[in-house]
C-alpha positions as CSV (number, residue, x, y, z in Angstrom):
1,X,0.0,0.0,0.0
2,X,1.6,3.4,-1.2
3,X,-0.8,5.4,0.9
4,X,1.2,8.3,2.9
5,X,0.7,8.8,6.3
6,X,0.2,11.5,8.1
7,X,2.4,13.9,10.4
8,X,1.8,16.1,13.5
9,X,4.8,17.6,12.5
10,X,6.2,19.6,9.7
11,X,9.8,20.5,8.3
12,X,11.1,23.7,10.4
13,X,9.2,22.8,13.5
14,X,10.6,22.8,16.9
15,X,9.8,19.7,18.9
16,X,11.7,18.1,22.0
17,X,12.1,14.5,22.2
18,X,10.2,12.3,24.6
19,X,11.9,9.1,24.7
20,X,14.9,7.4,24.1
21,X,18.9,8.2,24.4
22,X,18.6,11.8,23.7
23,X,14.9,12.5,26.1
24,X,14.3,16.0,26.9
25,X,16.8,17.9,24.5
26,X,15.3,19.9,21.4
27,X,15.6,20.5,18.3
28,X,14.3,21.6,14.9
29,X,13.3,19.1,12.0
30,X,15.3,19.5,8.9
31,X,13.8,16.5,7.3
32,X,10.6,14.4,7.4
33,X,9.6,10.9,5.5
34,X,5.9,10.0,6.1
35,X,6.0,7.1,4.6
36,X,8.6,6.0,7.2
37,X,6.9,8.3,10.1
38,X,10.6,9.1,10.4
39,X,11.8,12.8,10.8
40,X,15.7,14.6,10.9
41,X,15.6,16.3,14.2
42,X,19.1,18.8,13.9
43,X,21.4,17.5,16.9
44,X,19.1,14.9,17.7
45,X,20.1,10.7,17.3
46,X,23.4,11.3,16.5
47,X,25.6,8.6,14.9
48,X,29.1,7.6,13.7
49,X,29.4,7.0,10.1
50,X,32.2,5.3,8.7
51,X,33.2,7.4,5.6
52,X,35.6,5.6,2.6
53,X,36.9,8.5,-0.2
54,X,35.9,7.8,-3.6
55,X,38.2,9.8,-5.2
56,X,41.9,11.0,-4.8
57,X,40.9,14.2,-2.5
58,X,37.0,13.3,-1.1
59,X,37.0,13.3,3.2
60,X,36.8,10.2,4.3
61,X,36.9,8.5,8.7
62,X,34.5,8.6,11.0
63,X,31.9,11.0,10.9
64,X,29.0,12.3,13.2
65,X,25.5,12.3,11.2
66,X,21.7,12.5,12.3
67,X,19.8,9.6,12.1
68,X,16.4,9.4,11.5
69,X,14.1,9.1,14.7
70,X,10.4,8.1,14.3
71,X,7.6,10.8,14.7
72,X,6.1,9.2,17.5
73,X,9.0,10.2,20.0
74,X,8.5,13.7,19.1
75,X,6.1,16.7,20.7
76,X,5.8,20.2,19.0
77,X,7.3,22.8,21.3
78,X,4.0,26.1,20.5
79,X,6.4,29.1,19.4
80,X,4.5,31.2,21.4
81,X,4.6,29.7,24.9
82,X,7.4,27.7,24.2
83,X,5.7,24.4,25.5
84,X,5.3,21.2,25.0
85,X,2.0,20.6,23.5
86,X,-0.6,18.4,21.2
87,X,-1.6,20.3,17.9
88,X,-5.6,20.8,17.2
89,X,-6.8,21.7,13.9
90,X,-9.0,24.4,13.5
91,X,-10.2,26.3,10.6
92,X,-9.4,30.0,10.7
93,X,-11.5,33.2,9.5
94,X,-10.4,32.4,5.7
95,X,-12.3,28.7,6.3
96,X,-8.0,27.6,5.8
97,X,-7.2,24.6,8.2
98,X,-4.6,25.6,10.3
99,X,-2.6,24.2,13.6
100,X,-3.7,25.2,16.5
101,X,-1.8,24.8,20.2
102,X,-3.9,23.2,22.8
103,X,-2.3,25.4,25.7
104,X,-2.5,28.8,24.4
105,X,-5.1,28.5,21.4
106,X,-2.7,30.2,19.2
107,X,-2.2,29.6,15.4
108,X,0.9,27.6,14.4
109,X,2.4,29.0,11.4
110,X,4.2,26.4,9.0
111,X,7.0,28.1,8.5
């Protein structure tokens, strides 16, 4: 089934992580795959890649990259209160669905 699945979450969006090795730091998604439910948080998941040259010149070692981390483990952080919280959906004055942040009922731009 090639049906995409949906995201709380969208590229540029500040969220904090709630489980795993890296719990309670923050970060802002650089990428997102829905089909995965796996996002790029920047900083986040960190892991050593081993790196071989292809050509006379290219870097090669041991490198630090982001790994993907799955959606679930992630909470928006509301730019205007700068809290943790769930994301409603409400439709605005312009009948436009927008975000909306359960603590502080205000809008959630995308970008």
């Amino acid at each position: 089934m090639n049906a995409l699945k949906k995201c709380h979450v969208k590229v540029g969006d500040n969220v904090a992580i709630l489980s795993g090795k890296d719990k309670n730091k923050q970060g802002r998604i650089i990428a997102l795959s829905p089909r995965e439910g796996k996002a790029i948080v920047s900083g986040i998941n960190k892991v050593k890649k081993h790196l071989k040259a292809r050509k006379i010149g290219d870097d090669m070692g041991i490198i630090e990259v982001e790994a993907p981390i799955y959606t679930c483990k992630l909470q928006l952080i509301c730019p205007k209160c700068n809290k943790q919280t769930r994301i409603a959906h409400r439709l605005n004055s312009k009948n436009i669905k927008v975000r909306v942040c359960k603590k502080c009922n205000n809008e959630i731009s995308s970008r």
